[in-house]
C-alpha positions in Angstrom: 0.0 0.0 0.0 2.8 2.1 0.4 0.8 4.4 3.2 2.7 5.3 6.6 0.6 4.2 9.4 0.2 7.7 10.9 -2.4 8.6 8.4 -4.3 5.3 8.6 -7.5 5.9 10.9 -9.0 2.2 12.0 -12.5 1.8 13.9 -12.9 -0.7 16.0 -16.9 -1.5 16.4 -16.1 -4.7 18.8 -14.1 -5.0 22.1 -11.0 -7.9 21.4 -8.1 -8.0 23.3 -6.3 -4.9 24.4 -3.0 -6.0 22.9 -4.8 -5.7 19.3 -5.1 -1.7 20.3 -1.8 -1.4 21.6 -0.1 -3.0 19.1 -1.7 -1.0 16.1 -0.6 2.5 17.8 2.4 1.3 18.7 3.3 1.5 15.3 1.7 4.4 14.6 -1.9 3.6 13.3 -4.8 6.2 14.7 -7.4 4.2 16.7 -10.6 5.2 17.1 -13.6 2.7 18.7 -17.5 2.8 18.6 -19.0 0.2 20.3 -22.5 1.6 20.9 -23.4 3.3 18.2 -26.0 1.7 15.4 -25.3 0.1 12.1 -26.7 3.7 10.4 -24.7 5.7 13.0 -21.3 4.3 11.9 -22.7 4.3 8.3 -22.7 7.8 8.7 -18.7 8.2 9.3 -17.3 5.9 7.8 -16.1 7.2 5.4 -13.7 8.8 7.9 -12.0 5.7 8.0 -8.8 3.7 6.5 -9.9 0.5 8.3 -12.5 -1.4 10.6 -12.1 -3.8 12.8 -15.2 -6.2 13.7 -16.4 -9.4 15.3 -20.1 -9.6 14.3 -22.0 -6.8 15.8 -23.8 -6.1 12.1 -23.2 -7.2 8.8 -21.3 -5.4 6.3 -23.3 -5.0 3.4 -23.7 -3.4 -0.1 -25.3 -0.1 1.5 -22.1 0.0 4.5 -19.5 -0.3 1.8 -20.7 2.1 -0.5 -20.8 4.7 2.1 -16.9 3.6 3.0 -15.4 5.5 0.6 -12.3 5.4 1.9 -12.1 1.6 3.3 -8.6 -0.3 2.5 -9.4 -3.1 5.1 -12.0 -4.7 7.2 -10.2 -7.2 9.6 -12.7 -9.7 11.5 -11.5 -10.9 14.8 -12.6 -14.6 14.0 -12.7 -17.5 11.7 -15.3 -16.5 9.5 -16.0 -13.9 7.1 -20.0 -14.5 6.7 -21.1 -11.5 8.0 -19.2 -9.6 5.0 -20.4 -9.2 1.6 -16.8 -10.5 0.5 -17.7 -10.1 -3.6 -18.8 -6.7 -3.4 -16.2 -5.7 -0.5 -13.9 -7.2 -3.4 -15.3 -5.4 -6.1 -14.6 -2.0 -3.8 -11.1 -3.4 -3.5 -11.6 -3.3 -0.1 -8.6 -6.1 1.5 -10.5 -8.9 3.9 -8.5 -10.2 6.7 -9.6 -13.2 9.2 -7.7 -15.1 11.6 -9.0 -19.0 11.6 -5.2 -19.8 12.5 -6.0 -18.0 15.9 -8.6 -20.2 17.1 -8.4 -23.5 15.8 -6.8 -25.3 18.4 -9.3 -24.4 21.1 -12.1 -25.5 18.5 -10.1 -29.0 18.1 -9.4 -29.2 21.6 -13.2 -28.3 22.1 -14.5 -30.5 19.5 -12.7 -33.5 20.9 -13.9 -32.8 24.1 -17.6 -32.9 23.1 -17.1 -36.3 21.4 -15.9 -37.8 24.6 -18.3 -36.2 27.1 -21.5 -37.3 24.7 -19.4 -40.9 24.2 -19.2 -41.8 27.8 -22.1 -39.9 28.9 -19.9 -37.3 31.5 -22.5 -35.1 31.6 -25.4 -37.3 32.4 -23.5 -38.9 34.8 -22.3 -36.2 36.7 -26.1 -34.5 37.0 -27.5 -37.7 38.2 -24.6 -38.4 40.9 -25.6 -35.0 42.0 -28.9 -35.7 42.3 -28.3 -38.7 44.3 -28.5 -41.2 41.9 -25.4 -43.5 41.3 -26.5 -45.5 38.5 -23.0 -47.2 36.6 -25.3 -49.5 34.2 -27.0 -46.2 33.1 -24.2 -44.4 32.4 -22.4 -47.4 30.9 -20.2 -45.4 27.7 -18.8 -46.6 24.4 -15.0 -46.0 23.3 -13.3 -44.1 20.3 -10.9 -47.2 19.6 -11.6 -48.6 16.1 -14.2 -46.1 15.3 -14.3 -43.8 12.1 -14.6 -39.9 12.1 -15.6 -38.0 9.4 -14.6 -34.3 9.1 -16.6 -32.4 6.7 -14.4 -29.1 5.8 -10.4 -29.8 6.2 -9.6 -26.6 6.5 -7.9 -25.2 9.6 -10.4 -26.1 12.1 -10.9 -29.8 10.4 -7.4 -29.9 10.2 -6.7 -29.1 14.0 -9.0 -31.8 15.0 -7.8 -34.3 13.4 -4.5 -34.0 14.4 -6.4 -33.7 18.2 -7.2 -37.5 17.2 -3.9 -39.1 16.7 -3.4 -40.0 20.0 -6.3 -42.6 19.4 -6.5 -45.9 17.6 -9.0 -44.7 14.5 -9.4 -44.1 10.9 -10.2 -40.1 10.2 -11.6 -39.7 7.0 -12.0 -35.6 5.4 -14.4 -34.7 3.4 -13.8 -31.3 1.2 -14.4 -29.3 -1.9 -11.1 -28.5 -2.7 -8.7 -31.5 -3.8 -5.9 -32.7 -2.2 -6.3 -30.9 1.3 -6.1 -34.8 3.2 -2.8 -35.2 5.0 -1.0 -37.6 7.5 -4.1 -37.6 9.7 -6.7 -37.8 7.6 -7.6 -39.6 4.6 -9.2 -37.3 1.4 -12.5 -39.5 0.4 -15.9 -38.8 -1.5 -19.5 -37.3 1.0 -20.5 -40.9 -0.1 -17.5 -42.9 1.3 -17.4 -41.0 4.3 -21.4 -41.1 5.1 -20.8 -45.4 4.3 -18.1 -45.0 6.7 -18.2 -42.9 9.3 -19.0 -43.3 12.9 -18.4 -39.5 13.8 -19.3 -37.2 11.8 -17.8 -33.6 12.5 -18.3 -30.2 11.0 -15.9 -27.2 10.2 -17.3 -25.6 7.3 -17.9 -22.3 6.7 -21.8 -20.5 6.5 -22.5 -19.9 2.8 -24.9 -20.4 0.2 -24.0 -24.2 -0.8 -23.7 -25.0 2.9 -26.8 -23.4 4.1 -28.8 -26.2 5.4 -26.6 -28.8 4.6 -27.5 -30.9 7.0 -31.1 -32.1 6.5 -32.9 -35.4 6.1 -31.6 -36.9 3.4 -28.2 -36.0 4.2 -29.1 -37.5 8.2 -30.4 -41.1 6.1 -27.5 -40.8 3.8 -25.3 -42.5 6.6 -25.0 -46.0 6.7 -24.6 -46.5 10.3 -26.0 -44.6 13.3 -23.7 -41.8 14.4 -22.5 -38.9 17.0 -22.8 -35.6 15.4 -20.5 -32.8 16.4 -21.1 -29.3 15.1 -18.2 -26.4 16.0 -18.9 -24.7 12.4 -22.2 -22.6 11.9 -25.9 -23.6 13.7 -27.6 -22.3 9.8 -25.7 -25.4 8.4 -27.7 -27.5 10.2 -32.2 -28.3 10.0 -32.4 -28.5 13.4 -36.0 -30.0 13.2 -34.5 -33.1 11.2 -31.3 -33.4 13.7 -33.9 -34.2 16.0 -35.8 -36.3 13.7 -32.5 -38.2 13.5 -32.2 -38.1 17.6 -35.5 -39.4 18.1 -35.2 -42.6 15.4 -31.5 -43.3 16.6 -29.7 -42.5 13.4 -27.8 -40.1 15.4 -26.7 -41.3 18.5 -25.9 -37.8 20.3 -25.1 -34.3 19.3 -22.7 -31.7 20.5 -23.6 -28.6 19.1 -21.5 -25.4 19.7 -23.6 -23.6 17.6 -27.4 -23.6 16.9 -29.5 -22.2 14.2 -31.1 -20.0 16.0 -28.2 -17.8 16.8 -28.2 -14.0 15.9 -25.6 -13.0 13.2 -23.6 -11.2 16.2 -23.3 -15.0 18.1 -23.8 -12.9 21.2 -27.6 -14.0 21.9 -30.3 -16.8 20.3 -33.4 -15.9 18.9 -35.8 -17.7 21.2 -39.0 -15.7 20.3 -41.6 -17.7 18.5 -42.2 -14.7 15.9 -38.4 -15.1 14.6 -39.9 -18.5 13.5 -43.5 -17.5 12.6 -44.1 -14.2 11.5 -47.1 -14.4 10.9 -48.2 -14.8 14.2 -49.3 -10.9 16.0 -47.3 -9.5 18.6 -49.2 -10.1 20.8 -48.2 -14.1 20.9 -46.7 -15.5 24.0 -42.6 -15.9 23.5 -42.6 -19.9 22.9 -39.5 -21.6 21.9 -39.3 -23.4 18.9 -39.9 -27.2 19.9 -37.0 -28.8 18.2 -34.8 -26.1 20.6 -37.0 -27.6 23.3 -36.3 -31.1 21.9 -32.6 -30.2 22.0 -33.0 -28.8 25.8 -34.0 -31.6 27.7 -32.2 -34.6 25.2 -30.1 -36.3 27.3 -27.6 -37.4 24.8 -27.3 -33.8 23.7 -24.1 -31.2 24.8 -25.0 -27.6 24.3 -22.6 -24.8 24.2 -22.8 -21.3 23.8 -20.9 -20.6 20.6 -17.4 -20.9 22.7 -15.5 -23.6 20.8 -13.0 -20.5 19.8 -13.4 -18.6 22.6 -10.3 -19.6 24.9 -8.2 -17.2 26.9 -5.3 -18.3 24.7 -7.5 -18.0 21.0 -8.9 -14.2 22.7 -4.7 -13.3 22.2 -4.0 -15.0 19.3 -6.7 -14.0 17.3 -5.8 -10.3 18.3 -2.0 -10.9 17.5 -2.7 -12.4 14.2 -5.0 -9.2 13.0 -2.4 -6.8 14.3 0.3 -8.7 12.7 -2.1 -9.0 9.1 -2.4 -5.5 9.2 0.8 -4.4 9.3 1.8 -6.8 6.5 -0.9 -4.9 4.4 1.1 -2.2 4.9 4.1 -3.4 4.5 3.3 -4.3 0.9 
């Protein structure tokens, strides 16, 4: 870019960690944060801006980026880039930055841990020993020897996982749409092999159009063999309503979902009103959550967390180093 750093202005619209601030005016960029104000607020100054730095508070869309005239960068503090109209940003020649490198060994650390909890029933166990209840039969588990895990998306987070696994005795099997991304711990093979195969089934794919839904009926009765379903991607990549289907028959044998469909773009809250489902119904409807969320509540081979697969103390840092360090290399160039 050519620019000295002293006449780059960068917004920050999200609180990450303080070292990402630091770091930036260390070198000389001008910070400037907004953590308040609305989408049509900031719309309204951007164009005052070199840069913007974001989690997920709003989407960046057509109507944002036409009134940033002046936008070089927009770096999101995460894995994804979903909440960005990427083509258009592209078109603008507006330069995307993400960091999946920062969190993808918490979500592999995270994903392995959901397998095992759901596989030996932790979670079930330790409620009812709480309540009194010391029941060993019950809670009797199965192990991960000599089963086969499916990843579906080998990128970084798919990747991180499987090398989580190598300390077991199993065959991992990847699943992807780019060729030749399978490595020394997992083996490249066709959606069909894998859902003949696969015992495990784990997601790290991205939110987009040909993913949307992904997960629905067919692809549930696709598998060959009952299965434990592990979801650390996006909850919009999964129809929640046949995942319980799939619960309820025994084709899946237990979920652990980090994510749910009925999250708000921002992650930070679920949509749990019954008019986010029916619009059609007045205002004046008593809030009723949907019942396949309900379903999903009270299963008891079901592990539900709140969108924190990534969200370690150590991926918090690393994701803000990463950014800092991608920005300056913009620069730099």
């Amino acid at each position: 870019m050519n620019c000295k750093p002293a006449t780059i202005k960068i917004l920050h619209i999200d609180s990450n960690h303080p070292l990402l601030w630091e770091q930036l005016a260390q070198v000389g960029f001008q910070n400037e944060e907004d953590f308040t104000s609305t989408k049509e607020e900031i719309e309204a100054k951007i164009h005052n801006y070199n840069g913007i730095v974001i989690r997920s508070r709003f989407k960046i869309d057509k109507t944002f980026l036409d009134k940033a005239t002046n936008l070089q960068f927009i770096a999101r503090v995460g894995a994804g880039l979903e909440s960005i109209d990427c083509d258009y940003a592209i078109e603008k020649g507006v330069h995307l930055i993400a960091a999946p490198e920062g969190n993808r060994n918490a979500v592999g650390e995270h994903a392995l841990g959901m397998l095992l909890s759901l596989m030996n029933k932790l979670n079930r166990a330790d409620r009812l020993v709480r309540a009194g209840k010391w029941l060993r039969e019950g809670n009797r588990g199965f192990e991960l020897e000599h089963k086969t895990i499916g990843i579906i998306g080998y990128g970084n987070m798919g990747k991180s996982f499987a090398k989580k696994l190598r300390g077991f005795d199993v065959a991992v099997l990847c699943y992807d749409i780019l060729d030749n991304v399978g490595d020394e711990n997992a083996k490249q093979v066709s959606l069909h092999e894998l859902q003949q195969k696969a015992d495990v089934l784990s997601l790290h794919i991205p939110w987009t159009p040909e993913t949307d839904k992904m997960v629905n009926a067919d692809f549930i009765n696709a598998f060959a063999k009952p299965f434990w379903f592990i979801n650390t991607s996006r909850g919009k990549n999964v129809v929640t309503n046949d995942l319980v289907t799939g619960l309820q028959s025994g084709r899946i044998l237990g979920a652990g979902l980090d994510v749910l469909e009925y999250e708000k773009l921002s992650f930070e809250n679920l949509f749990v009103s019954s008019r986010a489902y029916h619009p059609e119904r007045s205002r004046g409807t008593r809030d009723e959550k949907p019942a396949a969320f309900q379903y999903l509540l009270n299963a008891e081979n079901v592990l539900l967390t709140p969108h924190i697969a990534g969200w370690t103390y150590e991926s918090h840092e690393k994701l803000a180093q990463i950014i800092v360090d991608k920005i300056v290399d913009f620069y730099k160039k």
